[in-house]
C-alpha positions in Angstrom: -17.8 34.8 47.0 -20.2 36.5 45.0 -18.8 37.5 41.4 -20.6 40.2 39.3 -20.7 41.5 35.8 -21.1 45.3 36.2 -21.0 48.5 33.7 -19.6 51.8 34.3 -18.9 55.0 31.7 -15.9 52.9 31.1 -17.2 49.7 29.9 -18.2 46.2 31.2 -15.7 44.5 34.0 -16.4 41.6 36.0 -15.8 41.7 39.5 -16.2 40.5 43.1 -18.9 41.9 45.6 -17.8 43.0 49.2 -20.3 44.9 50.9 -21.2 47.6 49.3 -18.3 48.0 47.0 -17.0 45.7 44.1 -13.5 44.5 43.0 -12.6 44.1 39.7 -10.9 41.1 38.5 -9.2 40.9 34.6 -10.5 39.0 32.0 -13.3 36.1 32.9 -14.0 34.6 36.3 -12.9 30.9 35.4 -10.2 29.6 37.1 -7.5 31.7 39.4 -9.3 35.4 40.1 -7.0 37.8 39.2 -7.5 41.3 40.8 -7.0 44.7 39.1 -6.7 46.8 41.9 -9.8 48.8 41.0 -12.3 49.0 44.1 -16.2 50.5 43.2 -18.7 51.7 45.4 -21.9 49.4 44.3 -23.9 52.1 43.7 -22.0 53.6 41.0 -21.5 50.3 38.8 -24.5 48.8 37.4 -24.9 45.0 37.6 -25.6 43.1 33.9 -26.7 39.3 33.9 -23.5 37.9 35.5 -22.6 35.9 32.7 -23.7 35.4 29.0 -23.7 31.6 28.3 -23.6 29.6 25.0 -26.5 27.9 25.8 -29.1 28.0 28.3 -30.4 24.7 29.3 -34.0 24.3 31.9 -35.3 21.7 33.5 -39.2 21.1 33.2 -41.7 20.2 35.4 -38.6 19.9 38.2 -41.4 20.0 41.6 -43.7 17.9 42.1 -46.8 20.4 42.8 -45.5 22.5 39.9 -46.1 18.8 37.3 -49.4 18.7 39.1 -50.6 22.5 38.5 -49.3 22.0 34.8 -51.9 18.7 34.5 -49.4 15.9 34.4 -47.6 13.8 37.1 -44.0 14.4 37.8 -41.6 13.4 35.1 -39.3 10.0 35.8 -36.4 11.7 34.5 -35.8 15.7 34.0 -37.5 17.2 31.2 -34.8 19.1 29.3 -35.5 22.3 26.9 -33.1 25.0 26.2 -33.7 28.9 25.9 -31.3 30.9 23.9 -28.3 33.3 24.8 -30.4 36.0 23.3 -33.3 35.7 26.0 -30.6 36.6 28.7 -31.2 39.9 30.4 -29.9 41.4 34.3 -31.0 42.6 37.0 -33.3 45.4 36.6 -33.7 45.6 33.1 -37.5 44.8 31.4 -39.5 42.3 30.8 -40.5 42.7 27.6 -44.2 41.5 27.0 -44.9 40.4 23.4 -48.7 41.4 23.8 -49.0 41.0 19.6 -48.3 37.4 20.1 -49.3 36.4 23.4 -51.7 37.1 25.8 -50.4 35.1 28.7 -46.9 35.8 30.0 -45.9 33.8 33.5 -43.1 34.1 35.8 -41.3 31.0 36.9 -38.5 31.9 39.6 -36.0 29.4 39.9 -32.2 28.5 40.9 -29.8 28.6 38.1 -26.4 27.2 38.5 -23.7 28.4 36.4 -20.6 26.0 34.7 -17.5 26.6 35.7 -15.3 24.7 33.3 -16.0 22.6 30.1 -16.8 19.3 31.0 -19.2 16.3 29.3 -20.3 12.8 31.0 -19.7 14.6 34.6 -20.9 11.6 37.2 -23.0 13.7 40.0 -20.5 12.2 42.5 -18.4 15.0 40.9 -20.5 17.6 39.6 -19.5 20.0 41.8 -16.1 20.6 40.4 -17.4 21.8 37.5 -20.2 24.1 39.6 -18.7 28.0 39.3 -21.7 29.0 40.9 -25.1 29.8 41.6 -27.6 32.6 40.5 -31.3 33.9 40.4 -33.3 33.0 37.3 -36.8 34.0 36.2 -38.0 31.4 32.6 -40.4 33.9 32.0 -43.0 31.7 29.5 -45.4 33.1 27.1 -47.9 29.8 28.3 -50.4 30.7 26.0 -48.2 29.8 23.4 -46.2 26.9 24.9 -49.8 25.1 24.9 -50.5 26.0 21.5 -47.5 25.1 19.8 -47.2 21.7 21.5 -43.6 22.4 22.2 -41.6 24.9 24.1 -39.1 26.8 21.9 -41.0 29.7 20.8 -43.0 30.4 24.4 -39.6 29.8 26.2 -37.0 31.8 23.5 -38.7 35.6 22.8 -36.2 38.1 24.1 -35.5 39.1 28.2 -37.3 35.7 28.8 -34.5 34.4 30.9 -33.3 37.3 33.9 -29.9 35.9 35.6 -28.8 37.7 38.8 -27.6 39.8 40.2 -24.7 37.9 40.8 -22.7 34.2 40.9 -22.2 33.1 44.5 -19.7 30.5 44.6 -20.1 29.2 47.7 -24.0 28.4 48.4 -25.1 24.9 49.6 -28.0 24.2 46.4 -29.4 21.1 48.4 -32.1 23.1 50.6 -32.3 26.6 49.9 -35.4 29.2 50.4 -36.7 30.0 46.8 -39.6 32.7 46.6 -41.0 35.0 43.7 -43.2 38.0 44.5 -45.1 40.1 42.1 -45.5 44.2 43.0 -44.5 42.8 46.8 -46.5 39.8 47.2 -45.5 36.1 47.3 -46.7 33.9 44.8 -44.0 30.8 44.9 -42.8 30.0 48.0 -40.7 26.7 48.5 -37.4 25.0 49.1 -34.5 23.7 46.4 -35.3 20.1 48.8 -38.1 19.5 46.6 -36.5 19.7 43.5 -37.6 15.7 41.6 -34.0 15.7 40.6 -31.0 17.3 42.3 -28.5 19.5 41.0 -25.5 17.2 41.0 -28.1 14.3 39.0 -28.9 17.6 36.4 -25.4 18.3 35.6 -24.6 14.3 35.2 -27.9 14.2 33.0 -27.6 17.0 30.7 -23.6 16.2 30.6 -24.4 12.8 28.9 -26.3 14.5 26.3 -24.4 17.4 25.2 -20.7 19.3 26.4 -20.8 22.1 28.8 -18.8 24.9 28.3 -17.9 27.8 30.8 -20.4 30.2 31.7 -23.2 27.6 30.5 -26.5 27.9 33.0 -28.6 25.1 33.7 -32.0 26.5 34.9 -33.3 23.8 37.7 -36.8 23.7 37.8 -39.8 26.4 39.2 -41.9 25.3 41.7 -45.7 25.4 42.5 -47.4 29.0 42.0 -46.7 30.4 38.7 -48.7 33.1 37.4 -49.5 36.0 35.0 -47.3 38.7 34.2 -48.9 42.4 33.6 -47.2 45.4 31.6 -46.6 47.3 34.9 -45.5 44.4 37.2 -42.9 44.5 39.5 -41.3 40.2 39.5 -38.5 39.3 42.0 -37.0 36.2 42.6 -35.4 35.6 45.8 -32.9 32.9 46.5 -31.8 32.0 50.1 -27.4 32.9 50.2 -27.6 33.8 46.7 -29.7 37.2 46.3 -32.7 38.9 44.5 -33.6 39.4 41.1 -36.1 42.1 40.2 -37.6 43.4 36.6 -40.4 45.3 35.4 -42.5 44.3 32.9 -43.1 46.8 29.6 -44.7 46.5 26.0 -42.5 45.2 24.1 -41.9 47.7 21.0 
């Protein structure tokens, strides 16, 4: 099932995807879907970041190759940082490049996995009872600045750093799933969720014993190898195998 956030003249509804139309469900997607009875064609809505979580937490240095292209051998246990609510944006909407502050903006595309219920000290055995869902993410990173600062916050955090979508879809298998990004049509990262260092039910047991996940929460899982520059003008998708595409243009930020 594949649940969407969408906007039409008469607000913001969340809904589920069937074909080419959606159906809209009241109030949030956790627990029993309730349907309204309202039916969309998909062209006519347009799809926001599916959700807009309390926190954002990502996982560093999550593939091997990736540690390695970064200068520094993959991490014994995952590398947490967080990226706030604020840096959420959807499908289709910009990138925006801070070129007063940075001069070197990368793409990372990655699987993000979406919380479904609040839960805290989740063992992995059990992780995915608290999984709503899976999604498209893009942890753009001003890299310029993430190696000056020594630390991640501000090269992580600007605003549209973090693309979700375009959709959660419940029922995709995270352990080995084609992940690609492609900038103005061509590949840059190519690779499978089956080299992910640490697996998705060890990242929700990890980050559960260090803090209380609440619904709609998204843990980012890691980019692999290939990570690049970002132009004013570029076109950035990121493609996850029974999940979708997420695509957004870059622009000057104002």
């Amino acid at each position: 099932m594949r649940i969407a956030r969408f906007a039409t003249d008469e607000g913001m509804s969340f809904g589920v995807v069937e074909e080419n139309t959606v159906a809209a469900i009241a109030a949030h997607p956790f627990g029993e879907l309730t349907f309204t009875g309202q039916r969309l064609p998909l062209a006519d809505v347009r799809l926001l970041a599916p959700i807009l979580p309390s926190k954002v937490i990502a996982i560093g240095k999550n593939y091997a190759d990736h540690a390695r292209e970064m200068g520094s051998e993959p991490p014994a246990e995952p590398v947490l940082f967080a990226k706030p609510s604020t840096a959420v944006i959807g499908p289709g909407e910009p990138v925006a490049y801070p070129q007063k502050l940075s001069q070197r903006v990368d793409f990372e595309g990655e699987l993000a996995l979406v919380i479904g219920r609040m839960c805290r000290e989740v063992p992995a055995s059990r992780a995915a009872e608290v999984i709503l869902g899976y999604t498209c993410a893009n942890d753009v990173t001003a890299r310029d600045l993430q190696k000056k600062d020594g630390q991640w916050t501000r090269a992580k955090g600007f605003d549209t750093f973090c693309p979700l979508g375009p959709w959660i879809e419940t029922e995709a298998d995270p352990s080995d799933l084609a992940i690609s990004t492609t900038v103005n049509g061509e590949v840059r990262q190519d690779a499978r969720t089956s080299l992910l260092l640490h697996d998705v039910p060890s990242l929700v047991e990890y980050v559960s014993q260090v803090m209380t996940l609440l619904p709609g929460d998204v843990i980012l899982t890691g980019t692999p190898a290939g990570v690049g520059p970002l132009e004013i003008g570029d076109e950035v998708t990121v493609t996850v195998e029974s999940v979708g595409s997420l695509t957004n243009h870059v622009v000057a930020r104002e």
